[in-house]
C-alpha positions in Angstrom: -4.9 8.1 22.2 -8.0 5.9 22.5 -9.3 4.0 19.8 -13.4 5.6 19.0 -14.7 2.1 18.1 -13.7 -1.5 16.2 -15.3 -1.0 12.9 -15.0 -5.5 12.5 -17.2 -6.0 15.6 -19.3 -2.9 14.7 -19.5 -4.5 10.8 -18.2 -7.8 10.6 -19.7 -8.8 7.2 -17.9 -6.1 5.5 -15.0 -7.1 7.6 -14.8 -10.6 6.3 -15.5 -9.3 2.7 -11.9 -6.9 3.5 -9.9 -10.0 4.6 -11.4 -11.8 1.9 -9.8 -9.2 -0.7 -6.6 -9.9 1.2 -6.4 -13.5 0.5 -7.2 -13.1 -3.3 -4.3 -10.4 -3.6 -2.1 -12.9 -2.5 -2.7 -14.6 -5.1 -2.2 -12.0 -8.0 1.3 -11.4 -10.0 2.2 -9.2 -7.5 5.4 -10.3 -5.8 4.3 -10.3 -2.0 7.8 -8.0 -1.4 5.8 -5.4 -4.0 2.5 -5.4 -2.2 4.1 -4.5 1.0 6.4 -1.5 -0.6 2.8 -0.2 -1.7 0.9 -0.5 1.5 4.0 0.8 3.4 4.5 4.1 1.1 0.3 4.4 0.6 0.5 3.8 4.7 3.5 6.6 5.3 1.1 9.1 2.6 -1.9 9.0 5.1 0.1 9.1 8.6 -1.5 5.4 9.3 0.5 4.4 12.7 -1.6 1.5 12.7 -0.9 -0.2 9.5 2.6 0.9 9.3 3.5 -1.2 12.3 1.9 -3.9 10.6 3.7 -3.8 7.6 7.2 -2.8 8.1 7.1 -6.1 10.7 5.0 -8.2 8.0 7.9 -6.8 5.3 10.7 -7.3 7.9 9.6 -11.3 8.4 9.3 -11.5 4.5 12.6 -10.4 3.7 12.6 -6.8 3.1 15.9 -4.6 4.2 16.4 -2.3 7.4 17.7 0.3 5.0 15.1 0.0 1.5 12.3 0.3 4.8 13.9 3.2 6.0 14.6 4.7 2.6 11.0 4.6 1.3 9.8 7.7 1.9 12.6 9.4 -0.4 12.5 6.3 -2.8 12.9 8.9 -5.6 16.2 10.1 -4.4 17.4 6.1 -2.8 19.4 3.6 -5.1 17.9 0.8 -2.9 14.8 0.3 -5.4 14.2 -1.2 -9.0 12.9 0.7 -11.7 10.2 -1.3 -11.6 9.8 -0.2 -8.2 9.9 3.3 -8.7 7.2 2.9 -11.1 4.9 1.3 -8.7 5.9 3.6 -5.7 5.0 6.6 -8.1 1.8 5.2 -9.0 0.6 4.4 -5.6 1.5 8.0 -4.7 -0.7 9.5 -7.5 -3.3 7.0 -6.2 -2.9 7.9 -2.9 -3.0 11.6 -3.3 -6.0 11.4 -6.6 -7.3 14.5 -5.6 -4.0 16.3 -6.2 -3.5 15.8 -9.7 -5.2 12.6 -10.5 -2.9 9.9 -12.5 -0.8 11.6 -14.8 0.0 10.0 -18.7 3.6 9.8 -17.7 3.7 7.5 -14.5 1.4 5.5 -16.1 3.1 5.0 -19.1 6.1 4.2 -17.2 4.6 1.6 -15.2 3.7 -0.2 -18.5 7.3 -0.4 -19.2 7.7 -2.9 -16.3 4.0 -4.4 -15.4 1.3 -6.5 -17.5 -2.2 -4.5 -17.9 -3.2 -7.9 -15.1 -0.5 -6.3 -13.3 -1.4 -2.6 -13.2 -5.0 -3.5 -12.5 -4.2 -5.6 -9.4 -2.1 -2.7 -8.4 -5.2 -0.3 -8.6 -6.9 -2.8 -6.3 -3.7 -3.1 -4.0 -3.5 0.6 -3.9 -7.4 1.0 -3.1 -7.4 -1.5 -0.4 -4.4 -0.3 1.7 -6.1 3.1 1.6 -9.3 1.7 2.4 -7.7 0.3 5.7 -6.0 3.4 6.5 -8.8 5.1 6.4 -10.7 2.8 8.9 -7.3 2.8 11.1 -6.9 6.6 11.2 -10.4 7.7 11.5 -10.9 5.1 14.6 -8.2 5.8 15.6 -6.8 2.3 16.3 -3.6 1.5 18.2 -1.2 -0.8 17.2 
């Protein structure tokens, strides 16, 4: 498979405004372990070969397990992840997939059980920017 073109040379402005969002959610409350779970799973949703690559090794270096990497695509069946987790995983899902069924009152009332409103809105942002760079990855077709 070739790549059809490199959207950062073709629009490097918006490029630098992408990377740019990537530093600041570094800095949220989300624990960086979090942030990866949710690009991985959003990542796995939207058959990104790219920027699954990029994050199971990024995940990998920061400390994340063989087997909760391998398990995340049946996290709702795996013991491997928090509750917490779960919630987060559900929500990026729903995300993910919007069109399906949208957010329902449920997962979202779970994952006020285990994150601050601060939290769940960098998580919307999280969410939205992983699926903003797998759809740049998948429909250019870039190789990792």
């Amino acid at each position: 498979m070739m790549t059809r073109m490199n959207v950062s040379e073709m629009e490097p402005k918006s490029y630098e405004i992408l990377l740019a969002m990537e530093k600041y959610l570094a800095t949220t409350d989300l624990s960086h372990r979090l942030r990866e779970l949710i690009k991985i799973r959003a990542s796995q949703i939207n058959k990104c070969a790219y920027c699954l690559e990029m994050h199971t090794k990024d995940a990998r270096e920061n400390g994340e397990t063989e087997q909760r990497i391998y398990a995340l695509s049946a996290w709702e069946e795996s013991p491997l992840f928090t509750d917490a987790e779960r919630s987060a995983l559900h929500f990026t899902e729903q995300i993910t997939e919007i069109s399906k069924q949208g957010v329902t009152d449920e997962v979202y009332e779970n994952l006020k059980k285990h994150f601050t409103e601060q939290q769940i809105a960098q998580m919307i942002i999280a969410i939205g920017q992983i699926n903003f760079w797998n759809r740049i990855a998948v429909s250019t077709r870039m190789v990792h």
